[in-house]
DRENDREN-281748 format. One record per residue (C-alpha): residue number from 1; residue in three letters; z, x, y. Coordinates in steps of 0.5 Angstrom, whole numbers. Layout:
<rs>
 resi resn    up  east north
  NUM  ala     Z     X     Y
...
</rs>
This chain:
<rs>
 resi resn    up  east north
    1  unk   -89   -56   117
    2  unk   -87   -53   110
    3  unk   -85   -45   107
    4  unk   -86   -44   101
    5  unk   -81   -42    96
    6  unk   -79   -39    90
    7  unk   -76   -44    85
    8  unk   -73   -40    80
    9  unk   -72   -43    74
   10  unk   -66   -43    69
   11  unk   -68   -38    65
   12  unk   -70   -33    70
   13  unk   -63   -34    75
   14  unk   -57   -34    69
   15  unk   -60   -30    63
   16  unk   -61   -33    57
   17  unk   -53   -36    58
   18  unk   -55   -43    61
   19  unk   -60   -44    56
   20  unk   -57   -43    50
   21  unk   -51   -46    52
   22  unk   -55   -53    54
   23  unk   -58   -52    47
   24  unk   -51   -51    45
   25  unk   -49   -58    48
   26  unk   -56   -61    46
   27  unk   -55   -59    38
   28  unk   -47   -62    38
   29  unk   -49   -69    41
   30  unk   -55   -69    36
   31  unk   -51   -67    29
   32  unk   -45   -71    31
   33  unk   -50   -76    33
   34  unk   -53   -76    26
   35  unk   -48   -76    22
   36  unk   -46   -82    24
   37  unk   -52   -86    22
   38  unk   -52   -83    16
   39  unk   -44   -85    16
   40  unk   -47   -92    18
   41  unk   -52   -93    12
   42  unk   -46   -95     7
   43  unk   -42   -99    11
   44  unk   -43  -107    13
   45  unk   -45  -110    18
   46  unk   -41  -109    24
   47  unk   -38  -102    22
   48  unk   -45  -100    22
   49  unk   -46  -103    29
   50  unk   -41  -100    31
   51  unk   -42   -93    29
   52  unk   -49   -93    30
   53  unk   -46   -94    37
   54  unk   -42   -88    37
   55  unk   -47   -84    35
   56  unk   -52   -86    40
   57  unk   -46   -83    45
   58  unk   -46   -77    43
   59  unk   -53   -76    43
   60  unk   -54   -79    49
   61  unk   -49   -75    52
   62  unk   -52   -68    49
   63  unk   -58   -70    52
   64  unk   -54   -71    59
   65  unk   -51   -65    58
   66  unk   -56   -61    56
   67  unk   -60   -63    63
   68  unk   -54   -61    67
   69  unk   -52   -55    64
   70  unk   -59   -52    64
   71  unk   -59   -54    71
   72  unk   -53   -50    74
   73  unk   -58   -43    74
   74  unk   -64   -47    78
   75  unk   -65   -45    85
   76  unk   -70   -46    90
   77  unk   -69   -39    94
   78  unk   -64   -40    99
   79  unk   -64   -47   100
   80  unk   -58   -52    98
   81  unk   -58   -56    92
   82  unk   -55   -63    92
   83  unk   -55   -69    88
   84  unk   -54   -76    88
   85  unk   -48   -79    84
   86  unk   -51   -86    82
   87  unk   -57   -83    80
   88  unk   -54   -77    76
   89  unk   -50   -82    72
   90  unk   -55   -87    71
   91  unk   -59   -81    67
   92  unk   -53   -82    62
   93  unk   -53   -89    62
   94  unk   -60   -89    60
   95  unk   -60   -82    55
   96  unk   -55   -87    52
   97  unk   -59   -93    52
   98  unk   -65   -91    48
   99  unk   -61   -87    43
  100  unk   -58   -94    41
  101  unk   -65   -96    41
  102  unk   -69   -90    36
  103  unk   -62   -89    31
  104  unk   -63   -97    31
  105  unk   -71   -98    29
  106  unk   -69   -92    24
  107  unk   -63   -95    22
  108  unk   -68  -101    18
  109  unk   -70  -101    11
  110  unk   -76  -104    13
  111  unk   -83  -100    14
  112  unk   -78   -93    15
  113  unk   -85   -89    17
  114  unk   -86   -94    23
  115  unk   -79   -95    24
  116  unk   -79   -87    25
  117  unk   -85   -86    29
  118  unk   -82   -93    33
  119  unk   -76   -89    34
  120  unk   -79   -83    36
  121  unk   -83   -84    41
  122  unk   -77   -89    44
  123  unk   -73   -83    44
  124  unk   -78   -78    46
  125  unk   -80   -81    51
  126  unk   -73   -83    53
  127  unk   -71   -76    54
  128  unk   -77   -75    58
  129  unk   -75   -80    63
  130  unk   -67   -78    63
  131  unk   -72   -72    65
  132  unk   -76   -74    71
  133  unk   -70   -79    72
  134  unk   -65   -73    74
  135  unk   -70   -69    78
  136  unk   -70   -75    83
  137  unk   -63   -74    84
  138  unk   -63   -67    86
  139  unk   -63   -67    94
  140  unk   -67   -61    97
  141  unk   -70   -60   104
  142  unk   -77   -61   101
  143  unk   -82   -64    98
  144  unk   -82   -63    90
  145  unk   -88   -65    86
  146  unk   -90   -65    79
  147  unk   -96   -62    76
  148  unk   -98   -69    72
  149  unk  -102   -65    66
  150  unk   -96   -62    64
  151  unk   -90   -68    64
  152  unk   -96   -70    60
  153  unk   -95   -65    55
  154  unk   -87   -65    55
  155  unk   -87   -73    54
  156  unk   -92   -70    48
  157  unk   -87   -65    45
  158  unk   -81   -69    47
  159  unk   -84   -74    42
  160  unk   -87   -70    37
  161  unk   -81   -66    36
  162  unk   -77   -72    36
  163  unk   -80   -75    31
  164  unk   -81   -70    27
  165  unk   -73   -69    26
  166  unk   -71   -77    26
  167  unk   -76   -77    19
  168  unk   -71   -70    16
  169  unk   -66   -74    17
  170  unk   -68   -81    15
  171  unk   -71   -77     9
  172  unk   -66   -73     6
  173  unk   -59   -74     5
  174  unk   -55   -68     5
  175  unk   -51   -64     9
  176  unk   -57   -58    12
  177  unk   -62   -63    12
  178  unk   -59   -66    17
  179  unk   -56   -60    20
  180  unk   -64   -58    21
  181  unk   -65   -65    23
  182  unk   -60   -63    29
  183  unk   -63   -58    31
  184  unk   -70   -59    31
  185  unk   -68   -65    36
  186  unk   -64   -60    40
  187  unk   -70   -56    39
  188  unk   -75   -62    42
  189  unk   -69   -64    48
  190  unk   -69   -57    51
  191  unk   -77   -55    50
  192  unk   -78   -61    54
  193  unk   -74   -60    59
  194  unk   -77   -53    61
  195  unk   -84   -55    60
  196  unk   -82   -60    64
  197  unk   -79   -55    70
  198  unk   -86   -51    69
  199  unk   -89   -56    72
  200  unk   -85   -56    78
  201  unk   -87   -53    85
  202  unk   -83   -55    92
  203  unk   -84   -53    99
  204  unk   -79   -52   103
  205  unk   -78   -55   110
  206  unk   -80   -49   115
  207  unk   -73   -51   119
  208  unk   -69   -50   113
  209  unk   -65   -44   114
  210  unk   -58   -46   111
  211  unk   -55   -41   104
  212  unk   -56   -44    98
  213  unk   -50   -47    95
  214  unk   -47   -45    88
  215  unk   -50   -50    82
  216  unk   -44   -49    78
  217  unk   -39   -52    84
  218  unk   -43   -58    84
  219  unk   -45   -60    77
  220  unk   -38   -57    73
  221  unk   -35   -63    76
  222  unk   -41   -68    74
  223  unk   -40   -65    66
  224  unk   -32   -65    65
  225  unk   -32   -72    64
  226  unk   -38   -73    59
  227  unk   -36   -66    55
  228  unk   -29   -68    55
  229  unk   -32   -75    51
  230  unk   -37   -71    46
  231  unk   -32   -67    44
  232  unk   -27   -73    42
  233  unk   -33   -76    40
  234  unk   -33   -70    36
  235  unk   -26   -69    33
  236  unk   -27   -76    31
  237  unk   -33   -76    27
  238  unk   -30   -69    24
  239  unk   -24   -73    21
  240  unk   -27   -78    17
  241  unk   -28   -77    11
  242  unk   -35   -79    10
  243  unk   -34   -81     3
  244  unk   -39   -85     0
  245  unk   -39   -92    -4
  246  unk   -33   -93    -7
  247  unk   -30   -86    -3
  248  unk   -31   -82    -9
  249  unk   -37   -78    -6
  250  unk   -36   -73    -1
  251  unk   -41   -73     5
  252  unk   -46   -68     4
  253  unk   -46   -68    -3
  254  unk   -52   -69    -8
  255  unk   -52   -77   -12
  256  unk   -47   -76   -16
  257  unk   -45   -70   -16
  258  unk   -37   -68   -17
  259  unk   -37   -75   -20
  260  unk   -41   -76   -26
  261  unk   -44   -82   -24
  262  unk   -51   -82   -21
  263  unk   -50   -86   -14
  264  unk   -56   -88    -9
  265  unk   -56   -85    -3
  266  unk   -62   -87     2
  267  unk   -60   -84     9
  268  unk   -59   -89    15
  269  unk   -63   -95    11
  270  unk   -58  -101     9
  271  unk   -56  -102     2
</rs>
């Protein structure tokens, strides 16, 4: 026997507060992620790994984040919310994993427009799994389905938006293309995840007649920790200088501006 049940999604429980704050977090994990890369293209190789490797956390951790945060102001009636621990952290480990994979595709000199399509469709296929991957953590008595058509088309969105965003980046080297890059992805992330949660519908077991419990007391502790390490990630990447070449070229700069020398500056591809 199943009740029907209202699932209330993010932005209809909390305003337009958990929303943009998911944003928010997505947008950091993206920007810091980025100029990372960007910071790896004038390095040697094992710099360059290793800092392509930072990045990939962090953009990991804003996907992460930005699903958990989003999920604190969701709700199916009055029925308790819970979520399996292994599951919740596996979504970190894999949001990590197919960032490394997408800012290493586009990290290569070699056909740069596969290589951002390659990277884009990792990426945004990657989130949406992290996505799906999240949902089957959440423990609610009854029975969740999804609508395939619209996973679909968050897939889709995901992807495009995505590698939309990788190509700004990949394209251009100053300081607000890269910002504009950020927020696109972020953009891309968080359009996913809502049309995504559009597709959903849950039945509640008929004997479920226990209080629903808040969000936030579950899912702060789950975020403490992966904030706690963007933020350092991102005081990190704040002290670097980002000078280019020879350390004379501020990152963010045009080719040889404050310089008097015309430097080549080709985002995320090795010289």
């Amino acid at each position: 026997m199943f009740r029907t049940a209202a699932v209330q999604p993010e932005f209809l429980t909390y305003g337009p507060v958990t929303p943009l704050l998911a944003y928010g977090v997505a947008c950091l994990g993206c920007g810091v992620g980025l100029r990372c890369a960007m910071r790896a293209s004038g390095g040697q190789a094992r710099g360059r790994a290793a800092w392509l490797a930072i990045g990939s956390v962090a953009i990991g951790i804003g996907i992460f984040t930005m699903h958990f945060v989003a999920m604190i102001g969701f709700s199916v009636g009055e029925a308790p919310i819970g979520y399996d621990m292994l599951t919740t952290y596996g979504v970190l480990l894999l949001a990590v994993v197919v960032s490394a994979l997408a800012l290493f595709l586009v990290s290569g000199r070699r056909h740069a427009w596969l290589a951002v399509l390659g990277g884009g469709l990792v990426l945004g296929l990657g989130v949406a799994s992290t996505h799906y991957m999240g949902m089957m953590g959440m423990r609610v008595a009854g029975a969740v389905r999804y609508d395939s058509r619209i996973m679909a088309i968050a897939a889709a969105l995901a992807v495009v938006v995505t590698s939309a965003a990788l190509w700004v980046a990949t394209r251009v080297g100053h300081m607000g293309a890269s910002l504009t890059a950020a927020l696109t992805m972020a953009l891309g992330f968080i359009g996913m995840h809502y049309t995504g949660m559009a597709g959903m519908s849950v039945r509640l077991f008929s004997d479920d007649g226990a209080v629903g419990s808040s969000s936030l007391g579950t899912l702060t502790p789950v975020l403490v920790g992966p904030v706690l390490v963007l933020l350092l990630i991102t005081l990190f990447v704040s002290l670097d200088p980002m000078m280019e070449r020879d350390g004379r070229q501020q990152w963010g700069t045009r080719p040889g501006e404050g310089t008097g020398e015309k430097l080549e500056w080709v985002p995320f591809e090795r010289r």
